[in-house]
N, C-alpha and C positions, 0 to 999 in steps of 0.2 A: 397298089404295090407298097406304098410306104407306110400305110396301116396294117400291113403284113409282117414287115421287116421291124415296124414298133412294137408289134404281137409276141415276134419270135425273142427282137430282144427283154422283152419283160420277162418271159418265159424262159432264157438263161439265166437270168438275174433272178429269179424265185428259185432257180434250181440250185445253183450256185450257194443260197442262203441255206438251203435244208440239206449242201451234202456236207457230213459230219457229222449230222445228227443218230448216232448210232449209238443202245444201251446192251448190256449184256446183263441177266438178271440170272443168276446161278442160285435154285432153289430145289426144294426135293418134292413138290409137290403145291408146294405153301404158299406162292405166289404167282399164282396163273392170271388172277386177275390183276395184279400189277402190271404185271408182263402186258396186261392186255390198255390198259390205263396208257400207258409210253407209251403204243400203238394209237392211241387215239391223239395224243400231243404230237404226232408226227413223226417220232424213234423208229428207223431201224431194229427190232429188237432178235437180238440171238439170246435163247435161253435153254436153260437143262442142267442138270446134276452134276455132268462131271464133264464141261466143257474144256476143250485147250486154248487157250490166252493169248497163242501163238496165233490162233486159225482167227480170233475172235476179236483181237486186237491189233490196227496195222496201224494208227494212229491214235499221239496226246489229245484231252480233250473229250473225251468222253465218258459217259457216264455208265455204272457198274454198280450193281446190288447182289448183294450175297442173301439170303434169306432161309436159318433152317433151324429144323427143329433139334431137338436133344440128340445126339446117337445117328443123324443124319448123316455128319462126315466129319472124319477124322481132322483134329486140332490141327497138324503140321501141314494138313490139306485146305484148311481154312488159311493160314498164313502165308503157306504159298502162295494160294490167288490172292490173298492183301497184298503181297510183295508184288507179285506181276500188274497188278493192277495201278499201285502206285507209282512203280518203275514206268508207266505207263503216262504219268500224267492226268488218271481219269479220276472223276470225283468218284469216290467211294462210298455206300451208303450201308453198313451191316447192321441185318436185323436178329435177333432170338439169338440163339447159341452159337449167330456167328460174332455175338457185340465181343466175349472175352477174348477171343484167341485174338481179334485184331487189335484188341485193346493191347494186349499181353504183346505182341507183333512191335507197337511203340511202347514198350519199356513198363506198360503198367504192373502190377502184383498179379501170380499169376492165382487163378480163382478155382482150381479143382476142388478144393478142402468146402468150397459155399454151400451153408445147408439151403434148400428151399423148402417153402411151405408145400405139403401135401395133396392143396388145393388152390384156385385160386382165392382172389382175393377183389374187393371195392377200397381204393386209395383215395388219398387226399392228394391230387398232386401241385407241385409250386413251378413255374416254369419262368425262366428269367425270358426278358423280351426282345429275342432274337433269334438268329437261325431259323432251324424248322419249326421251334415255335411261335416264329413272328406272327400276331396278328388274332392270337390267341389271350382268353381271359389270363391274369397271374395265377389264379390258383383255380383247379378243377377236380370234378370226380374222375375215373379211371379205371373200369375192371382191370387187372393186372392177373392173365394166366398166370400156374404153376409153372414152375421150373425157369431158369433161364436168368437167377437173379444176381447182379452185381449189383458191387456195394458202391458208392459214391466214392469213398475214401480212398478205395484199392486204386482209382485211376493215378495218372501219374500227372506231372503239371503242364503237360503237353493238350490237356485234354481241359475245357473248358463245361462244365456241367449246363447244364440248359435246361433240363424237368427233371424234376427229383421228390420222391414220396416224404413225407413227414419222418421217418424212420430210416432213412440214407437210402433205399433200393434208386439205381438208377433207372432214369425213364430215356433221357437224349442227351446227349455231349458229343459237342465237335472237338477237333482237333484245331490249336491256337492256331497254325501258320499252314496247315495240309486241308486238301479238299477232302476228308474224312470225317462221315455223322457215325453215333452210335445210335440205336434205337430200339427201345423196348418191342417186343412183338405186341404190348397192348394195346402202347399209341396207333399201331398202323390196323390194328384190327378194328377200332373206334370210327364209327361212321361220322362221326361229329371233327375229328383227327385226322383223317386220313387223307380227305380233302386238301385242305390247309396246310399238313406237312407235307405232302407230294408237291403240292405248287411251290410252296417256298425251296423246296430241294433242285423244281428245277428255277427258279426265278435266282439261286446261288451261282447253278451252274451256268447259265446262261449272262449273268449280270458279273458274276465276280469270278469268275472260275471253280466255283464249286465252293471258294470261302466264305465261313461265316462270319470268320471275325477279319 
C-alpha cells in the first residue's frame, strides 16, 4: 500500500510539471512538422491558419509560432495575433513573412517598399553567440529562399540582431526585454539549424521565460 501511494504521488508530481506545457503554431501549411517536433518535446500543440487566441490561449506562459509564407495572411492579421499573443505572456517565435509585420507591430520601419531577389540564394552568414543561435559556429553557409527579406537596419533598437548575411539581410533577432525571436525561413529549413534553434527556443522558454538577453 505505501508503494502505491509513493507510485500515485510521483505520478501527481510528473503531472503537475507537464501541465502548462501548451504551444499553438499558426502556419498555412509550412510547418506541420514543427507542429509535430513540440509534440515529441511533450507540448500540447493547437495549430491551423486561422486560429482564435481566445479558444487557444487561457494561460501566460506559453509558447506561440506564427509561420507563413508571402500572400498567406493579411499584415493587421499577423499583428493581431503578435498583440494577443504578447498580451498573453507567451514567448513568441515569427517565421517568413510573418518576421516584418511583428517587427513593424514593435515600432520597426515598416518593410512593403523591400525589393527581393528573384531567386534564392547560398549566403555567408555571421551569427552573434547567443539566443537561438547559441551553440553554433560564428559564421556559416545558409541557402536563403526568395522572398521574405528584411533589412537589418529597418529594425528598431528594441530588437537585438543575432544572424545576419554579409550584405545586412536579416537571419534572427530577439527582442531586448520581450520573449520575442525573429527568423529567417532559411535558418529553420536548414537540417544542420533547425535542431539547435528549436532546442534553444525552448531551453529560453523554459530557463528564462522565453528571454534571450
Amino acid at each position: 500500500m505505501a508503494r502505491n501511494d509513493r507510485n500515485q504521488a510521483q505520478h501527481r508530481q510528473t503531472s503537475a510539471s507537464t501541465t502548462g506545457r501548451k504551444a499553438t503554431v499558426v502556419h498555412d501549411g509550412s510547418a506541420f512538422e514543427l507542429a509535430t517536433e513540440l509534440r515529441h518535446f511533450g507540448f500540447e500543440v493547437i495549430e491551423g491558419p486561422l486560429l482564435s487566441f481566445a479558444a487557444g490561449y487561457q494561460q501566460p506562459g506559453q509558447l506561440a509560432i506564427i509561420a507563413m509564407r508571402a500572400g498567406a495572411a493579411r499584415r493587421e492579421r499577423l499583428q493581431a495575433w503578435a498583440r494577443e499573443i504578447c498580451a498573453q505572456g507567451a514567448t513568441l517565435l515569427a517565421i517568413g513573412s510573418s518576421v516584418a509585420p511583428v517587427a513593424e507591430f514593435f515600432g520597426s520601419t515598416a518593410l512593403d517598399s523591400i525589393n527581393t531577389l528573384p531567386t534564392g540564394r547560398l549566403a555567408a552568414v555571421t551569427a552573434a553567440h547567443g539566443g537561438l543561435f547559441s551553440g553554433l559556429p560564428k559564421e556559416f553557409r545558409l541557402a536563403l529562399p526568395a522572398g521574405d527579406r528584411v533589412e537589418c537596419d529597418d529594425l528598431n533598437a528594441e530588437f537585438g540582431v543575432t544572424a545576419w548575411t554579409k550584405d545586412g539581410e536579416l537571419v534572427g533577432a530577439s527582442h531586448v526585454f520581450r520573449p520575442v525571436h525573429l527568423l529567417h525561413t532559411g535558418a529553420l529549413e536548414s537540417r544542420e539549424l533547425r535542431p539547435v534553434i528549436l532546442g534553444n527556443l525552448l531551453r529560453l522558454h523554459r530557463e528564462r521565460g522565453g528571454r534571450a538577453f
